[in-house]
Backbone bond lengths (Angstrom), bond angles and torsions (degrees), N, CA, C in turn:
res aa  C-N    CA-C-N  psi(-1)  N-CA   C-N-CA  omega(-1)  CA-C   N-CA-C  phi
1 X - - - 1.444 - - 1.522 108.38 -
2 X 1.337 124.09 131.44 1.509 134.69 -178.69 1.781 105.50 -64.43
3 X 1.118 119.05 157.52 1.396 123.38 -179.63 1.269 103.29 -75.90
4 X 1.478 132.13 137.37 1.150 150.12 -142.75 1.808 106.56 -87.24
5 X 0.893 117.03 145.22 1.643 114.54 170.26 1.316 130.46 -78.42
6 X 1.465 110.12 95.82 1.640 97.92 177.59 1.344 132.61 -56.85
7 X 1.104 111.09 137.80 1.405 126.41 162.31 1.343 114.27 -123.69
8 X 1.775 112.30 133.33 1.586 116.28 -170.40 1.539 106.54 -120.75
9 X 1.287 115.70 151.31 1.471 112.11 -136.43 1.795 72.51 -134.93
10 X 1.425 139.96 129.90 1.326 138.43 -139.62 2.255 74.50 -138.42
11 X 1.025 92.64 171.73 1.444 124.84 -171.65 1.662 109.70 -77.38
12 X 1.241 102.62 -28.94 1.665 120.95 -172.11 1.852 99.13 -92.29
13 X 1.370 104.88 5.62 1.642 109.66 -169.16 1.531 122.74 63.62
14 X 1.308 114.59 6.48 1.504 106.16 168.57 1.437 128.19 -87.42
15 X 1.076 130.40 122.55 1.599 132.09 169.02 1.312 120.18 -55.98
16 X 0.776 114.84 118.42 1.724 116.79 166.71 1.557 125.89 -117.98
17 X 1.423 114.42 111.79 1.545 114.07 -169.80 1.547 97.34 -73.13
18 X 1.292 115.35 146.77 1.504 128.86 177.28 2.084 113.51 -95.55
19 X 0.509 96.40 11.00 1.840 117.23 -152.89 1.566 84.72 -112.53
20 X 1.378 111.03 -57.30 1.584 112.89 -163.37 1.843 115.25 -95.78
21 X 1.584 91.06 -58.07 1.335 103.15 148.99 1.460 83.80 89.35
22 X 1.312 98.79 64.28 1.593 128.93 170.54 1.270 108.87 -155.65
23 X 1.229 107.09 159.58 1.684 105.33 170.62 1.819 103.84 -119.37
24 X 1.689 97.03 143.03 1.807 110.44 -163.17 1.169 103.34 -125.69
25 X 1.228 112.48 -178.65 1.217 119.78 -168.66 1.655 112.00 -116.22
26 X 1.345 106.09 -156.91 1.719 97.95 -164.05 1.543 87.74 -84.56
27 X 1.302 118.13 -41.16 1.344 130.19 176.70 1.535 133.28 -16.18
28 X 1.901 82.56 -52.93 1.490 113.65 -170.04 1.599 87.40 -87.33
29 X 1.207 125.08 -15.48 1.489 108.95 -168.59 1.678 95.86 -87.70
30 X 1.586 131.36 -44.02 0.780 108.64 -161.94 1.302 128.16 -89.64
31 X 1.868 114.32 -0.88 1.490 116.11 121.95 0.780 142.74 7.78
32 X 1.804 103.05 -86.64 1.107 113.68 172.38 1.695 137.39 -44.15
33 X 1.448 99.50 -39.91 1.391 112.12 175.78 1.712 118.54 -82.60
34 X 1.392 104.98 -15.89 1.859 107.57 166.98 1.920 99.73 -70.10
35 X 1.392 112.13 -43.26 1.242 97.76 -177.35 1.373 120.46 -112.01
36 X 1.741 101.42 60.84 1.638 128.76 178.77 1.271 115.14 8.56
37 X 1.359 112.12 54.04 1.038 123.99 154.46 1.831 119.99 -68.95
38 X 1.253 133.74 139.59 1.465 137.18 174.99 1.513 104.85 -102.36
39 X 1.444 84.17 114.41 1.523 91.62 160.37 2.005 101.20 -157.53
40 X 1.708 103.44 175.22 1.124 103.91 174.62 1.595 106.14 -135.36
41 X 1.530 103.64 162.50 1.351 88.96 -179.14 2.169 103.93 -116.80
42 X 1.220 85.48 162.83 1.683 73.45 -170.05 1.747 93.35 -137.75
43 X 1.559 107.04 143.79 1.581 100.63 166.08 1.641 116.36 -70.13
44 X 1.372 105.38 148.66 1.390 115.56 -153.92 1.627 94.86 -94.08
45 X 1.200 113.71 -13.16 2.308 99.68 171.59 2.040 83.78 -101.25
46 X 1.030 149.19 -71.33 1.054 126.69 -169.54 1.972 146.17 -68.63
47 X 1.270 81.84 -13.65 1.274 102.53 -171.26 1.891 129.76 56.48
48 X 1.349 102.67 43.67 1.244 132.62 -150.51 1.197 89.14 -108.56
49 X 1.842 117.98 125.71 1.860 118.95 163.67 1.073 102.52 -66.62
50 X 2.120 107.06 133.81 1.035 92.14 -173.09 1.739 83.33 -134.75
51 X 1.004 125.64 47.99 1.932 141.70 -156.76 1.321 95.12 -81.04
52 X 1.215 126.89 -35.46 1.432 137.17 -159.74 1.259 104.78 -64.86
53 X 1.971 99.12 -53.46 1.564 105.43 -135.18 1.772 85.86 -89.34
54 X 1.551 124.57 -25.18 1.232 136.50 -163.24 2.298 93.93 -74.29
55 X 1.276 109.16 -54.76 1.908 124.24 -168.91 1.777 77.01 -64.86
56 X 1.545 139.23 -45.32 1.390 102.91 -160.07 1.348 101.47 -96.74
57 X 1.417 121.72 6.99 1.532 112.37 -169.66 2.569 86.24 -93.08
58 X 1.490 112.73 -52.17 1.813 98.85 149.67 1.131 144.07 -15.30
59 X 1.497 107.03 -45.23 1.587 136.22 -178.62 1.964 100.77 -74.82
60 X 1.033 105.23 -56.17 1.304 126.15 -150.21 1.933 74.82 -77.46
61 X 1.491 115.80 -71.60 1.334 107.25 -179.10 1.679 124.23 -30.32
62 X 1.073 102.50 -58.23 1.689 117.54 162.70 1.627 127.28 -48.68
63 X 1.022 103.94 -44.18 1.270 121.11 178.69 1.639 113.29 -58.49
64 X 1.673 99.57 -33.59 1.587 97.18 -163.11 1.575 94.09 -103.00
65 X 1.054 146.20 7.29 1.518 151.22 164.38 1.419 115.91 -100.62
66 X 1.232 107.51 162.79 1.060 105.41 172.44 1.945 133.66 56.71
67 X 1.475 134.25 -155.92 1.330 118.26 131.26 1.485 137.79 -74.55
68 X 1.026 100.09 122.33 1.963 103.02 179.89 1.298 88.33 -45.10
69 X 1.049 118.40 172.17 1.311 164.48 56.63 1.756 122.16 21.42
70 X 1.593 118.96 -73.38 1.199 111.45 -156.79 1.787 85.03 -121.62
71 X 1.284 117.74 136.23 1.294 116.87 -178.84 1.905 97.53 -74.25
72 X 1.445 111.55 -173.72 1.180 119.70 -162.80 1.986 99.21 -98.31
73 X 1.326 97.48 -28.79 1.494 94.22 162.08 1.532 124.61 -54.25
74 X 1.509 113.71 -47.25 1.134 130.93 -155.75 1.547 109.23 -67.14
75 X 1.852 96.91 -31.01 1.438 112.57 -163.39 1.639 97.77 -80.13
76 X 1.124 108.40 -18.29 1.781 121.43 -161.65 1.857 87.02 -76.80
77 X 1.219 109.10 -66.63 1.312 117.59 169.40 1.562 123.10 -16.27
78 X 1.359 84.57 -69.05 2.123 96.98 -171.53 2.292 100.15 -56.21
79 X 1.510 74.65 -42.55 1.846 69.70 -170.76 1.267 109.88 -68.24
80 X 1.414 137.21 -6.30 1.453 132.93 153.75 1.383 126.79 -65.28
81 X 1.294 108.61 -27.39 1.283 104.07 178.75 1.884 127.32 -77.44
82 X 1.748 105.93 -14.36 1.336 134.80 -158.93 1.730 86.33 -71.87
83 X 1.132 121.84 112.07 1.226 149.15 170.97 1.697 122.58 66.58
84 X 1.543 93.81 40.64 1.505 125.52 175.90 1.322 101.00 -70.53
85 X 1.316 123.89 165.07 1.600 127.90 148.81 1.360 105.28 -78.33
86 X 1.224 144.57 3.46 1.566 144.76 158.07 1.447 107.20 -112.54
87 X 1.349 97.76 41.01 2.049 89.36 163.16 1.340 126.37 -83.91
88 X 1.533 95.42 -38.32 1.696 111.26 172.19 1.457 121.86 -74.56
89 X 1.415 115.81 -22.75 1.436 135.73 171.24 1.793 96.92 -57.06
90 X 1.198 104.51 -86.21 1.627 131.23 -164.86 1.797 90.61 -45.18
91 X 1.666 113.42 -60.03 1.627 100.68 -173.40 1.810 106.23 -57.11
92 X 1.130 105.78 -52.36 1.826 75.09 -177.16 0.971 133.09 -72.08
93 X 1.511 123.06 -18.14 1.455 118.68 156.63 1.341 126.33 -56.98
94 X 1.240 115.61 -38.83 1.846 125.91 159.97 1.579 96.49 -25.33
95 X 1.490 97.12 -81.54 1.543 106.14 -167.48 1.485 111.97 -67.60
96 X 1.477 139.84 -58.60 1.841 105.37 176.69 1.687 97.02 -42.24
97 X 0.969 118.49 -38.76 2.187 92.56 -154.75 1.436 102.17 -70.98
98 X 1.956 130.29 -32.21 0.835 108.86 166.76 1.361 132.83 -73.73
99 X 1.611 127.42 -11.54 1.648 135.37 177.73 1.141 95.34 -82.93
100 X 1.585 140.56 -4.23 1.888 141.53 -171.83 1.511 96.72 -102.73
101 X 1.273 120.66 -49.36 0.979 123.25 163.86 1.775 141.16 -21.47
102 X 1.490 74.39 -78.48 1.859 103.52 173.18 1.369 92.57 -62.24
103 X 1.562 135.20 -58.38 1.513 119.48 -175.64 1.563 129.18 -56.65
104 X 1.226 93.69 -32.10 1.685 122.47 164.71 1.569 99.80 -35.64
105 X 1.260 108.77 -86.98 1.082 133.76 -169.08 1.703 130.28 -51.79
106 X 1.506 101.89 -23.50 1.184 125.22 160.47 1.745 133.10 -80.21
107 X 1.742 76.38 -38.66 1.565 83.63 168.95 1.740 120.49 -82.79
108 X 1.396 109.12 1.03 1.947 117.49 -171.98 1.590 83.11 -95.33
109 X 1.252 120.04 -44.64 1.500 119.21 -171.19 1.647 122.38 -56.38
110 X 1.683 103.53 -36.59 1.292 107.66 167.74 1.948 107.14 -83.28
111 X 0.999 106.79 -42.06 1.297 106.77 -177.78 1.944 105.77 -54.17
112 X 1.234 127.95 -39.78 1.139 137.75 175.75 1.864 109.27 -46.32
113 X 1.477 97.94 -65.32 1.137 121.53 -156.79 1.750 100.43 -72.11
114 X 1.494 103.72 -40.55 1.715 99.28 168.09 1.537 115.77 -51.68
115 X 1.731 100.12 -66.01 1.820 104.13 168.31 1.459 140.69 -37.83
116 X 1.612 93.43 -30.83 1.800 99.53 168.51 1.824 102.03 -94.02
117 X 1.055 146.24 -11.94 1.794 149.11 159.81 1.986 89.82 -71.90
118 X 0.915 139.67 -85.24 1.317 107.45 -162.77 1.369 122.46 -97.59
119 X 1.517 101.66 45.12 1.759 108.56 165.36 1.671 108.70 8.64
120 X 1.366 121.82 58.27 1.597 128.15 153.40 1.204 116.11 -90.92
121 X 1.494 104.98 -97.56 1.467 115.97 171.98 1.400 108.65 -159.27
122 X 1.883 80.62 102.70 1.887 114.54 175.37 1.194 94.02 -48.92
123 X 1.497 131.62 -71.12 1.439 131.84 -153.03 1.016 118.54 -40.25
124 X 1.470 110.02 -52.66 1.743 106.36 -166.61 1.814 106.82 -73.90
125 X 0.976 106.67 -12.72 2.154 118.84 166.31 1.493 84.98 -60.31
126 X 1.448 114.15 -78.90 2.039 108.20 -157.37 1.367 89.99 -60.74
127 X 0.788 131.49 -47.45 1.804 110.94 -154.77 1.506 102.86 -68.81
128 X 1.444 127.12 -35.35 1.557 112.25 163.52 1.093 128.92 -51.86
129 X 1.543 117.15 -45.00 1.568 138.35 -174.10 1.611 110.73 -58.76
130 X 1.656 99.38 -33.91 1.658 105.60 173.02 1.271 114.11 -70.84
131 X 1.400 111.20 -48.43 1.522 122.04 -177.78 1.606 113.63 -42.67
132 X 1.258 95.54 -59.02 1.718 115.93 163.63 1.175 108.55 -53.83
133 X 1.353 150.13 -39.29 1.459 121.57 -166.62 1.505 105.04 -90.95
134 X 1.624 102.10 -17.53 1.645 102.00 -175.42 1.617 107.51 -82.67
135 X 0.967 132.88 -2.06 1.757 132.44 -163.37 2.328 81.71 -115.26
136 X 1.290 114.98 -44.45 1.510 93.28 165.07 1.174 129.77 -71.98
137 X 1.460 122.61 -23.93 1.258 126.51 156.27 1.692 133.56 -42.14
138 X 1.001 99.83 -55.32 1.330 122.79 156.12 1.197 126.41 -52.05
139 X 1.010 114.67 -48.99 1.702 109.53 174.82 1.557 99.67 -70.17
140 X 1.332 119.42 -67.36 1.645 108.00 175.75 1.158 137.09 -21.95
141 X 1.633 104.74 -39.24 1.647 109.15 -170.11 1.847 86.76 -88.13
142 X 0.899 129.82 -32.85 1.692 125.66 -173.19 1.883 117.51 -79.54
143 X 1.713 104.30 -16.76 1.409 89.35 158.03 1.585 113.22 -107.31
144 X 1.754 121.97 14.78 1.253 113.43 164.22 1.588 106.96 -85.50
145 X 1.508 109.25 -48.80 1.607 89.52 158.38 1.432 143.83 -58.80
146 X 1.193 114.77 -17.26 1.733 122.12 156.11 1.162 115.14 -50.80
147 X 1.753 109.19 -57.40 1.169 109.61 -176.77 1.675 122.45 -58.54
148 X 1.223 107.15 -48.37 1.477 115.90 -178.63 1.544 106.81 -80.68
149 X 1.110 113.91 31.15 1.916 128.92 172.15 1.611 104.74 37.71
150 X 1.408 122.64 40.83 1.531 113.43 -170.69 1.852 92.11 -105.67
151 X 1.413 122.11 -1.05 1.321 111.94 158.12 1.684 97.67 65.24
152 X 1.221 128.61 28.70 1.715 112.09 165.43 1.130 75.76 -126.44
153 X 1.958 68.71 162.22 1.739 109.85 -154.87 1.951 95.36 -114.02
154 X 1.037 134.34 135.23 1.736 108.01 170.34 1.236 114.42 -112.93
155 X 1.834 111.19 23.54 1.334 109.05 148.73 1.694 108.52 120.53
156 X 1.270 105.85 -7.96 1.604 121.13 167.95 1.659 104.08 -39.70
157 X 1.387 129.12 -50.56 1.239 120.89 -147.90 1.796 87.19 -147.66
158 X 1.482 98.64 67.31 1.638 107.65 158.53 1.856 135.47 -75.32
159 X 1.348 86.31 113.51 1.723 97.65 -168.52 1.296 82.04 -40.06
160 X 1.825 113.75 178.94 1.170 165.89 161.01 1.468 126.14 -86.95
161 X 0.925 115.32 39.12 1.727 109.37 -163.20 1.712 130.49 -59.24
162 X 1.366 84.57 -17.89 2.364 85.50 155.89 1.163 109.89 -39.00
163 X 1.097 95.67 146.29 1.588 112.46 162.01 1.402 103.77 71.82
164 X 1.613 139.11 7.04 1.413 142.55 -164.06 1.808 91.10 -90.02
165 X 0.980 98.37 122.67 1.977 103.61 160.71 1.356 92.84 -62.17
166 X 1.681 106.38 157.50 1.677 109.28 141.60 1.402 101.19 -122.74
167 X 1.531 93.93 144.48 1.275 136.90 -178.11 1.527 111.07 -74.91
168 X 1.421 117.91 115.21 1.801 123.43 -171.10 1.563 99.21 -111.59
């Protein structure tokens, strides 16, 4: 990974990219991050990462325009978990489902784009690609419950119960 692009975030609240050697806006920042660009931003008297507080103050911008994104339940949710014994559980599952996601989504896009180049039969391409995201799905949600010792299963690896006696 290339060394990240500073951006310095001044006392008066303006950003200034160092790379360009202009000062941008949140706008330009969140740009930046549609076209995965790496950079961080740091306060300019401490020199303190401050990427977090700048991507959730974006979020938060976004959030309040337009359609959310995260319903108001959802948000109720996350703030339960903030100094849970499943905080560290729930954050990395956040993140594989969102990096499964984005791959997800990349991989339907090529899968799309193959299916419409040899006009055969797209369908039976998506209907695998679904099959596939639902059998990774599944496993995800079954080693976040492993992890968080709650022992449910959501069906990835369904016993067989023919042939089971019952027990009187």
């Amino acid at each position: 990974m290339s060394k990240p692009r500073i951006i310095k975030k001044y006392p008066n609240r303006r950003l200034y990219d160092t790379e360009v050697s202009r000062y941008i806006t949140l706008a330009d920042l969140q740009q930046l991050v549609l076209e995965g660009v790496n950079f961080e931003v740091r306060d300019a008297n401490t020199e303190k990462d401050i990427t977090r507080n700048i991507l959730l103050q974006i979020i938060a911008d976004q959030e309040s325009g337009g359609k959310p994104l995260f319903t108001t339940d959802v948000l109720m949710r996350f703030i339960r978990f903030y100094g849970e014994s499943m905080q560290d559980a729930f954050s990395g599952y956040l993140e594989r489902s969102m990096r499964l996601f984005d791959q997800q989504q990349k991989a339907f896009q090529e899968q799309l784009r193959t299916a419409m180049e040899m006009q055969g039969k797209p369908m039976s391409a998506i209907s695998e690609l679904t099959q596939r995201n639902l059998q990774i799905w599944q496993e995800m949600q079954n080693q976040f419950f492993r992890a968080a010792s709650l022992g449910i299963d959501t069906g990835s690896k369904k016993a067989d119960k023919k042939g089971e006696k019952k027990k009187k």
